[in-house]
Every structure is written in C-alpha cells, then in structure tokens.
C-alpha positions as CSV (number, residue, x, y, z in Angstrom):
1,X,-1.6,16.4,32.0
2,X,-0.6,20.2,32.4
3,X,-2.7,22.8,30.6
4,X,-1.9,25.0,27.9
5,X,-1.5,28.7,28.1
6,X,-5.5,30.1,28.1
7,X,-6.2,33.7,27.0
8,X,-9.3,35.2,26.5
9,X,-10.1,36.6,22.7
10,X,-13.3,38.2,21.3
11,X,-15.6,37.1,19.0
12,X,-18.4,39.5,17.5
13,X,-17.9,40.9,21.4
14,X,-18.4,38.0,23.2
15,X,-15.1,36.2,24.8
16,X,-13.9,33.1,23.8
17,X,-11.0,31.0,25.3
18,X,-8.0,30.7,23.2
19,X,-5.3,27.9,24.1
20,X,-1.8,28.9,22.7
21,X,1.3,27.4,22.2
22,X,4.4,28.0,20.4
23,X,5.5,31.1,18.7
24,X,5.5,32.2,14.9
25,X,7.9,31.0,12.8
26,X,8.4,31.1,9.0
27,X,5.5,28.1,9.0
28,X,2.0,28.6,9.0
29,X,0.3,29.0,12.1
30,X,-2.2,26.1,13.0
31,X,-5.7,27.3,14.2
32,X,-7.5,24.0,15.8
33,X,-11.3,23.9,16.5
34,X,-11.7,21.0,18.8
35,X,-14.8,17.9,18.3
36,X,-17.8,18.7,20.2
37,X,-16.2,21.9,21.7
38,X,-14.0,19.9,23.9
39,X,-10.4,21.1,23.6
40,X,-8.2,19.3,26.0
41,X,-7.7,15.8,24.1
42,X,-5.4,18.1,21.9
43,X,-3.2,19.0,24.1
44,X,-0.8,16.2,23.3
45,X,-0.8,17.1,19.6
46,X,-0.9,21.0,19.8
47,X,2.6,20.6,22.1
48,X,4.5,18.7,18.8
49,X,3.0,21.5,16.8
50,X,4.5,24.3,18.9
51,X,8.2,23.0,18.2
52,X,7.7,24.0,15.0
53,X,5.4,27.1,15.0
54,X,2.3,28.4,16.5
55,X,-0.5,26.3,17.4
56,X,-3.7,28.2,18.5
57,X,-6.9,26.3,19.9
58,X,-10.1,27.7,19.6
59,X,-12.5,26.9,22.6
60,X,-15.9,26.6,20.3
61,X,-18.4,26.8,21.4
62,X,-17.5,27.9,24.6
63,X,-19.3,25.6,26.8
64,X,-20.1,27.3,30.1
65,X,-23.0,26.8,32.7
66,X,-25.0,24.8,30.5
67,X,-24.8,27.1,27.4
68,X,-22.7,27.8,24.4
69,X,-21.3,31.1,25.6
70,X,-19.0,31.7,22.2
71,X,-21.4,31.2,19.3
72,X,-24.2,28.8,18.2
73,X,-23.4,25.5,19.0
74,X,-24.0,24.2,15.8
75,X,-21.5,22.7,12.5
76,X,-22.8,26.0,10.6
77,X,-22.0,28.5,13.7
78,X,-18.9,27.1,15.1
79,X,-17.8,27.2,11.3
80,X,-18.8,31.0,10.9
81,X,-17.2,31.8,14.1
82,X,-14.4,30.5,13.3
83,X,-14.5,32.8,10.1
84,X,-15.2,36.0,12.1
85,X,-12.2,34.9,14.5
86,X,-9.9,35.2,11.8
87,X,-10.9,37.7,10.4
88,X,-11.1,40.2,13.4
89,X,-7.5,38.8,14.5
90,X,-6.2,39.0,11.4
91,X,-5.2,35.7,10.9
92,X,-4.1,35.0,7.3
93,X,-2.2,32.1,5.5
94,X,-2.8,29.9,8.5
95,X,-3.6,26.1,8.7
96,X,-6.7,25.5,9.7
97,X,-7.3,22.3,11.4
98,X,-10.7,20.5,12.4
99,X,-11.1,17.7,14.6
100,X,-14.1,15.2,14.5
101,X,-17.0,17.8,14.3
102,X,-14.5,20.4,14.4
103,X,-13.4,19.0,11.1
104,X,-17.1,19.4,9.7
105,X,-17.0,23.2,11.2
106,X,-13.7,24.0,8.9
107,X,-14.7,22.9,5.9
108,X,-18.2,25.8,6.5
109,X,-15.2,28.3,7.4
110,X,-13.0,27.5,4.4
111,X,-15.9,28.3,2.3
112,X,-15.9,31.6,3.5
113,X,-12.3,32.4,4.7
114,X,-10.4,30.5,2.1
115,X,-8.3,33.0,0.3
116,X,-6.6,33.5,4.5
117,X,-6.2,30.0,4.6
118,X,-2.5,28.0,3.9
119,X,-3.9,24.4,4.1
120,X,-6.7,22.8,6.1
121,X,-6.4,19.4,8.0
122,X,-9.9,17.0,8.6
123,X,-8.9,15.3,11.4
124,X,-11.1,12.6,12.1
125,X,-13.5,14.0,10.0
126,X,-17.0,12.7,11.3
127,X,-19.6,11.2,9.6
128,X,-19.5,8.8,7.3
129,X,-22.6,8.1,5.6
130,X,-23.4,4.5,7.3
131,X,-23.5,6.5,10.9
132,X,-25.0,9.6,10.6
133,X,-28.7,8.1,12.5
134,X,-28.7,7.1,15.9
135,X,-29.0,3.9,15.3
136,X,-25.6,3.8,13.2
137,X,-23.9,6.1,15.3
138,X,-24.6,3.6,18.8
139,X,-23.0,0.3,16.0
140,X,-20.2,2.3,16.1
141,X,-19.5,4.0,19.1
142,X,-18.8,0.6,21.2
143,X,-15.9,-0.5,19.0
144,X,-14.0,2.8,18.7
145,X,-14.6,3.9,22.0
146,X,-12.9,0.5,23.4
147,X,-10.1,1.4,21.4
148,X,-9.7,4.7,22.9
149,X,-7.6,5.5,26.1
150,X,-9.0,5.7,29.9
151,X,-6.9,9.0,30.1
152,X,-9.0,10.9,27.6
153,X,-11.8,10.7,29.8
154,X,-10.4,13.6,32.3
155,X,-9.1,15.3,28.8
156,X,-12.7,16.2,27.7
157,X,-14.9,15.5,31.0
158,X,-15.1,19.1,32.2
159,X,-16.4,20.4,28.3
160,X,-18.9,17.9,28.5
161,X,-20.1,18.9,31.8
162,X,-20.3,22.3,31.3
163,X,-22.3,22.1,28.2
164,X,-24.9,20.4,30.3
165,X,-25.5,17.6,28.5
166,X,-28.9,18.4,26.7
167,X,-26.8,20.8,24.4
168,X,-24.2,18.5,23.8
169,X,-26.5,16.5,22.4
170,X,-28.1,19.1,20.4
171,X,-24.4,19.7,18.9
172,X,-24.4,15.7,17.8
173,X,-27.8,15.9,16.4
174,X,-26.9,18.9,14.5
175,X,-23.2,17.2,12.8
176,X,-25.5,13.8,12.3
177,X,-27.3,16.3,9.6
178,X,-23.9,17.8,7.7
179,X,-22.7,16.5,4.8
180,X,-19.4,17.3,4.3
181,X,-18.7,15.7,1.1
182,X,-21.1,18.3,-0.5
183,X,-18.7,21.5,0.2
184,X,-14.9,19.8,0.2
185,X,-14.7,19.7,-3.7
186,X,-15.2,23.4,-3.5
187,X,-12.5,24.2,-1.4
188,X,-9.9,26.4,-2.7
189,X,-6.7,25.3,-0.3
190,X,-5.1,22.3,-0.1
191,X,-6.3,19.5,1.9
192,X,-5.0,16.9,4.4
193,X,-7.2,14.3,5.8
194,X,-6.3,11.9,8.8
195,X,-7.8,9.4,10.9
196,X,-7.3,6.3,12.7
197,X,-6.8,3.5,11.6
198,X,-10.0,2.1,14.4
199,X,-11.9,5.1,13.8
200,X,-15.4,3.9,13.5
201,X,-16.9,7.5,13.0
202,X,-14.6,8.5,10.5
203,X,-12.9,5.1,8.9
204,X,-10.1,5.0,6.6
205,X,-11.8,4.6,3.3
206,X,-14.2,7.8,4.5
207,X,-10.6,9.5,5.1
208,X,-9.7,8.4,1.8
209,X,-12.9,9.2,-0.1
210,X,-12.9,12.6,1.5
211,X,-9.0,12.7,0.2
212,X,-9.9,11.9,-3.5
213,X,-12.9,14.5,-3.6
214,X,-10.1,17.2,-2.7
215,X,-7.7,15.6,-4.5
216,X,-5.5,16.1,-1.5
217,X,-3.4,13.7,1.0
218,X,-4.3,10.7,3.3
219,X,-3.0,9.8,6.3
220,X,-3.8,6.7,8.5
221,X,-2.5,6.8,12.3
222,X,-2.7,3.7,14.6
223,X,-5.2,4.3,17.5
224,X,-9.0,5.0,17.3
225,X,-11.0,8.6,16.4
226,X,-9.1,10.5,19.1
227,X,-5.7,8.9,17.7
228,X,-4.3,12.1,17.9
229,X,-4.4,12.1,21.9
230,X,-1.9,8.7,22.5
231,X,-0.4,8.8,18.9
232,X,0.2,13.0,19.1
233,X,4.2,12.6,17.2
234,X,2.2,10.3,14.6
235,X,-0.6,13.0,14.2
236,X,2.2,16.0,13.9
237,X,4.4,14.1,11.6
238,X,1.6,13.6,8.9
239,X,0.6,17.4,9.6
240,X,4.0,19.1,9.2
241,X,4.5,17.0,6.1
242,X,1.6,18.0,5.0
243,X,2.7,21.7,5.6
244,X,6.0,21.5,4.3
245,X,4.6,20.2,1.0
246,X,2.2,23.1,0.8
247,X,4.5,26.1,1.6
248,X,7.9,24.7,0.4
249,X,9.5,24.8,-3.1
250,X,7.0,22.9,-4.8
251,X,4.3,25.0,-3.5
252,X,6.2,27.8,-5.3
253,X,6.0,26.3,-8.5
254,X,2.4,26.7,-8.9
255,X,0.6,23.3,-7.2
256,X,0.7,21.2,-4.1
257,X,1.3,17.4,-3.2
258,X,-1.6,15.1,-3.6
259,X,-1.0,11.5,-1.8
260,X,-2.8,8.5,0.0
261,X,-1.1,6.4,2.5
C-alpha cells in the first residue's frame, strides 16, 4: 500500500509527523488522530476523503525508539495535543475525527477546542463498559481480531514496534480507564459515531448508545473495529454525509441531522 505525503509539524516545539492528503475545498477539513498512535490502517479511508477535501492525519503520539516523542502517550495527552495542534496551526471549523482510542482522545480535545470544531466522528470508539478489564478486553479481542484482515498487520506493525511495546501497553491501560460517556453529552458540535458491525471493542449498540447521548448520527459498516481499512468507500460515505448534513442548508437554519442506521 503506498504511503501518504509525511510532513513534519510542531507541537509545543517538539515535531510531530503529519500525513496529508487532499487540498481545501469549500468542506471542512478532516483532522484524524489514529488508535494507539498507529496511523497507517487509515490510509485507505484518508484517500476517499481527499476527493472531496483535506484530510490531515496526526501521528500521536509519535512513537519513536521506544518512546512517545510527540506528547504523553496517554487518552488525556494525545487529546490535549491535539488541542494545542490546532490551535498553533490555526485550524478552525474542521472535522475532527478519532479512531478507536483516537476516538477517546477527541472527545478530551472537543472539550477544549470546540468552538474550532465543524463536527467530530467516533470512529470505533473504544471501550464499552463490559471490556474495559483485561479480562474483558482478551473475551473480545479473539472474535474481532478474526474478523479483521491479514493486510492490516504490515499497516500498523512499524507503530507498534517503535513504541516498544511496554508503552503500548501503557497507552491500553491508560484508555481501559476513560470513560467517554461522561464528557460526550457536553460536547458542543455535532456528532457522528461509526463502527463495525463485528466490532467487539466498540459494538453497535455502544455506537448507538454513544449516538443517543449526543443526540447525533449512527452508522454501522460491515467489517470488524478497523472496518474502515477493507470497507474505506463505506467508512467515507457515512462521514461525508455526515458532513454535508452539518455544513449544508439545514445546518444554516439553525440545527443539524440527528439519525441511527
């Protein structure tokens, strides 16, 4: 699979690796924070999103030799990061899109970024209550991870490596302890959740329960928790609905779309 573009941004001084496709259009730009800092399983999806505007990926943590290089590889520092990116870039009325723990991180940075925010996606959005102990976690991870694809594996092997494992599993330990559904009511921009239809981690009726707290939109893809990898048109369909619903005439009229598929 052929690499995005890579550029190298700041953060409070210290580089971080930006993957960038697309150019602006009169759509919102969509700002993706990868699950467990591992950005290359959304390459498939970030391509669909660039025929229709800008997709930017941020490489959070920034997994290098062993060590988050970026920020604190944590829920709460990936999500202040992300805040701090936008704001010295002067990003505003973008999408903001979270995937898996990355999903967990936006939800921290619409809390404090909101009023620069267009929309923001929960994509996979991990955990649901019954898996956040080990024990839970390991009754779920054989099922979804069967249903996932061989040529993922190369996708997000190199993140995983360079975090050196230990830290990795830090990061895991750490999203095992978020709850989410404490801090989506509260956010001030419309939401879009989506999973997979065989997502163990994040199921449907998690998807939909975290939908109905936001009163926002639902949608259900076929594949597993990385259903945006083999299903990516799936994935950008539900997303630039989403977006058109958010910036288009209705938007205008004072309100968005709220619906569950």
């Amino acid at each position: 699979m052929r690499a995005l573009p890579t550029e190298v941004s700041s953060l409070n001084g210290r580089p971080v690796r930006v993957l960038v496709a697309g150019t602006v259009t009169d759509l919102p730009e969509v700002v993706l924070v990868p699950g467990l800092g591992a950005p290359g399983y959304l390459t498939p999806w970030v391509r669909q999103i660039a025929t229709w505007t800008r997709a930017t990926v941020l490489d959070l943590p920034g997994w290098r030799w062993g060590r988050a290089r970026a920020c604190p590889a944590t829920v709460a520092g990936i999500g202040a990061a992300t805040a701090r990116w936008l704001i010295e870039h002067d990003r505003r009325d973008v999408v903001l899109l979270g995937h898996s723990t990355g999903a967990q991180a936006v939800v921290r940075t619409a809390s404090l970024v909101g009023d620069r925010l267009a929309g923001v996606v929960l994509a996979g959005p991990t955990f649901d209550p019954a898996a956040r102990t080990v024990a839970g976690l390991l009754r779920r991870a054989a099922p979804t991870l069967a249903s996932e694809r061989l040529a993922e594996v190369p996708a997000v092997l190199p993140s995983y490596l360079h975090s050196g494992g230990v830290n990795l599993l830090r990061f895991l330990l750490d999203a095992l302890r978020d709850r989410p559904e404490d801090r989506v009511a509260q956010l001030g921009a419309p939401v879009l959740v989506v999973t997979g239809e065989r997502d163990g981690f994040a199921p449907p009726a998690w998807a939909h329960h975290l939908a109905a707290l936001t009163a926002g939109r639902c949608a259900i893809l076929p594949g597993a928790h990385n259903a945006c990898f083999p299903y990516p048109v799936q994935a950008d369909a539900a997303l630039r609905e989403a977006v058109l619903a958010w910036t288009g005439p209705a938007a205008d009229e004072g309100g968005w779309a709220s619906t569950a598929t």
